[in-house]
N, C-alpha and C positions, 0 to 999 in steps of 0.2 A: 176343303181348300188345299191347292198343292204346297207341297212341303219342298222347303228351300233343298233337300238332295235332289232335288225330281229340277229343278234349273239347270239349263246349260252349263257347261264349267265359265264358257266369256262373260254369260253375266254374271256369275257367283263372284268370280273375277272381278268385274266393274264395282259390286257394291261394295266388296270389300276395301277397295281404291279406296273408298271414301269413308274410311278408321282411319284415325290416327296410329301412327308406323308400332307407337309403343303396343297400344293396346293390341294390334296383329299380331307382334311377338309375344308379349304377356297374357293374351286372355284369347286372344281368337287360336292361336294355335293350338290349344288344348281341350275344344268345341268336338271335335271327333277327326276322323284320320285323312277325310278329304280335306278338311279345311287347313290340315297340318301338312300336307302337302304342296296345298297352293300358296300359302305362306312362305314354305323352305324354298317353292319354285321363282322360277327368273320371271316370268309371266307380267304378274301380279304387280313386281317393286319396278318394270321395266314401265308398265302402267303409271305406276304413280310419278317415277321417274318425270314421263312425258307431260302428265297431268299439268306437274310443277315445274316446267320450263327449268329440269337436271338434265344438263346436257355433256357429251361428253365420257358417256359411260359404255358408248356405241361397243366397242373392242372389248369390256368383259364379257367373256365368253360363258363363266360358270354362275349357275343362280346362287350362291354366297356369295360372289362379288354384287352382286346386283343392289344384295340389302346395306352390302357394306358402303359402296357407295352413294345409297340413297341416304343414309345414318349419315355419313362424314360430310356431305355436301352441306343437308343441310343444317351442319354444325359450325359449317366454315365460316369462322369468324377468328377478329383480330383477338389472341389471347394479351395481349400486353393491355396492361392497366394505365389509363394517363399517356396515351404517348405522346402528348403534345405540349404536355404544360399545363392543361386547361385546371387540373386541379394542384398546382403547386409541384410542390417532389413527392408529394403522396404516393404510393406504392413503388417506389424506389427506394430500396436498400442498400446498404452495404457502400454506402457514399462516399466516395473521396474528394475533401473540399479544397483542393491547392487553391493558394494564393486567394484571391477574393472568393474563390467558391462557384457553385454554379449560382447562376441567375435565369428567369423566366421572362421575356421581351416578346413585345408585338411585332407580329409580321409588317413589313419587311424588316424594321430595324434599320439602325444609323449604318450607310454603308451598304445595305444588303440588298437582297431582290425578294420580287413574291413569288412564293410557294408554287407550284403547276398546281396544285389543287385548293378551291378555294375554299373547303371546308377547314384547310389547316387556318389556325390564326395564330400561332405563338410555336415560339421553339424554347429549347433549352439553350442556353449558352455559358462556354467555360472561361479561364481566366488563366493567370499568368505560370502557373506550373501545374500539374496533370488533376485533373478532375474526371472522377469514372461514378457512374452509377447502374445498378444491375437488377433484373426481377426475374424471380423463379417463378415458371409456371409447374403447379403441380395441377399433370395430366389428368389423374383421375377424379379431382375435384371437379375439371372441368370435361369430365363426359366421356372419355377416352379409356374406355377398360384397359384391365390386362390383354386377354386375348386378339384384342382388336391391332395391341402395341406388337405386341408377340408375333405375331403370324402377321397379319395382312402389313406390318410396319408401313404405314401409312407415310408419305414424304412430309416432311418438317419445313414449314419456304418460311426464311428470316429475311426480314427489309429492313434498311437505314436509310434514313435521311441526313446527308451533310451538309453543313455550307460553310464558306468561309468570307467575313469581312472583307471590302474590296482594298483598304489602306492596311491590312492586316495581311499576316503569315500565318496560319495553324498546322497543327496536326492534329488527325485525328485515329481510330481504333476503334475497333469491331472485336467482341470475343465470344462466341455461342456454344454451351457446350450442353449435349444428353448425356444426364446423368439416371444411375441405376436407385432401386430402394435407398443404399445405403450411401449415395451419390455419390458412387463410385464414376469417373469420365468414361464414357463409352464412345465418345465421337464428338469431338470437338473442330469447328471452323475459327481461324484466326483470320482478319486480315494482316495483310502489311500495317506498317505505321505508315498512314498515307500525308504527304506532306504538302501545302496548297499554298504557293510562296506570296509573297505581301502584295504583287498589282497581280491583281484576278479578278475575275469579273462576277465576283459571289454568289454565282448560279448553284442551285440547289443541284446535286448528285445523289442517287440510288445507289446504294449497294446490296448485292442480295447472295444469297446461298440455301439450295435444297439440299436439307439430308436425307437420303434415302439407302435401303438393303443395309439399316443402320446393326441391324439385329436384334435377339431378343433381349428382356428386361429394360429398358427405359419409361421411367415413373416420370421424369423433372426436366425442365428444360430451365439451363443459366441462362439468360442473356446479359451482356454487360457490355457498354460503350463507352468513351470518353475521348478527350483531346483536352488540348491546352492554344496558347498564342506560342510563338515561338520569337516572340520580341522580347517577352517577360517584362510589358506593358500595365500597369495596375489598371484593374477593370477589369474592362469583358472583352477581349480582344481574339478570346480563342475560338476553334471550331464552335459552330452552331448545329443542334439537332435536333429532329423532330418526327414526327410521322413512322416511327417505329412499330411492326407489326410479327407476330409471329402466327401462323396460321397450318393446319394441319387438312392437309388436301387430301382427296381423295385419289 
């Protein structure tokens, strides 16, 4: 019977397409010296790429971007835990309760509007002096080696969702910071204290920021937001949020 070296390299190629990505890196590439070639080559992950409709990767040019690529894509998801409320303040640290504290309300809420996307159903909402809550993502828990941080410093895209009561004034804050092992600030995003005076039309706003060519050592990522009302109104009067994502692109 012929022996899988006696195959074309495109089909040796194609069957390989269909291993999952780990086991190419961990168990096929150490099969013999052709198969560790077509593994390290662009070929192969530009294959699997197309396979699984990864689009997008057209412009890397070297086959270690190719794999890294393929790896980050399809990792690309929201690291924030809860960002909508749906489980209470569960994975939200480091809380600051002014005034009545935060609260967790149905979309749209008294005053408010609905969300652009209708998987959101619930925001967080603050109160009459400053309320902040923040979650650490630790990188390499969720899949992101060292070397990967190091060298290919993959871009960091952080999103907010705000909104503000329509018979209300808030303000709100944004603060995201890559921290090192020792979490040490490596590159930090602030916004403004953004201010959303009392007749407004409570339309939900984005806010967003990539970091990228951040440099090496980043293990952690802070994120932490907050607002208040600016009437100093008992209740829930202040900024509303929700739909918080942080995601690590390729």
């Amino acid at each position: 019977s012929p022996r899988m070296e006696s195959l074309p390299e495109a089909v040796l190629i194609r069957i390989l397409a269909a291993i999952p990505a780990v086991d190419l890196v961990l168990v096929c590439r150490l099969v013999c010296c052709q198969w560790k070639n077509l593994v390290d080559g662009a070929a192969l992950w530009i294959l699997k790429c197309q396979q699984e409709g990864l689009t997008g990767a057209e412009s890397q040019e070297d086959a270690e971007n190719w794999q890294k690529f393929y790896f980050l894509s399809k990792k690309r998801k929201n690291l924030i835990k809860n960002p909508c409320g749906e489980e209470g303040l569960q994975h939200w640290g480091e809380v600051e309760n002014g005034g009545d504290g935060w609260k967790i309300e149905e979309l749209p809420g008294d005053f408010g509007t609905e969300f652009p996307s209708e998987e959101v159903h619930k925001y967080f909402v603050t109160s009459f002096e400053w309320c902040r809550k923040a979650q650490v993502i630790d990188l390499r828990a969720e899949g992101y080696w060292e070397e990967l941080m190091d060298t290919t410093q993959p871009k960091i895209v952080v999103k907010d969702w705000y909104a503000g009561r329509s018979d209300a004034g808030c303000l709100y804050e944004l603060c995201v910071r890559l921290l090192s092992q020792n979490e040490d600030v490596l590159a930090e995003y602030k916004s403004e204290t953004i201010a959303i005076p009392q007749d407004n039309d409570a339309s939900w706003t984005e806010i967003s920021h990539t970091f990228s060519n951040y440099g090496p050592g980043v293990r952690f990522v802070r994120f932490e937001h907050g607002g208040q009302d600016s009437l100093f109104w008992k209740g829930w009067y202040g900024v509303r949020v929700t739909n918080s994502s942080l995601t690590v692109e390729p």
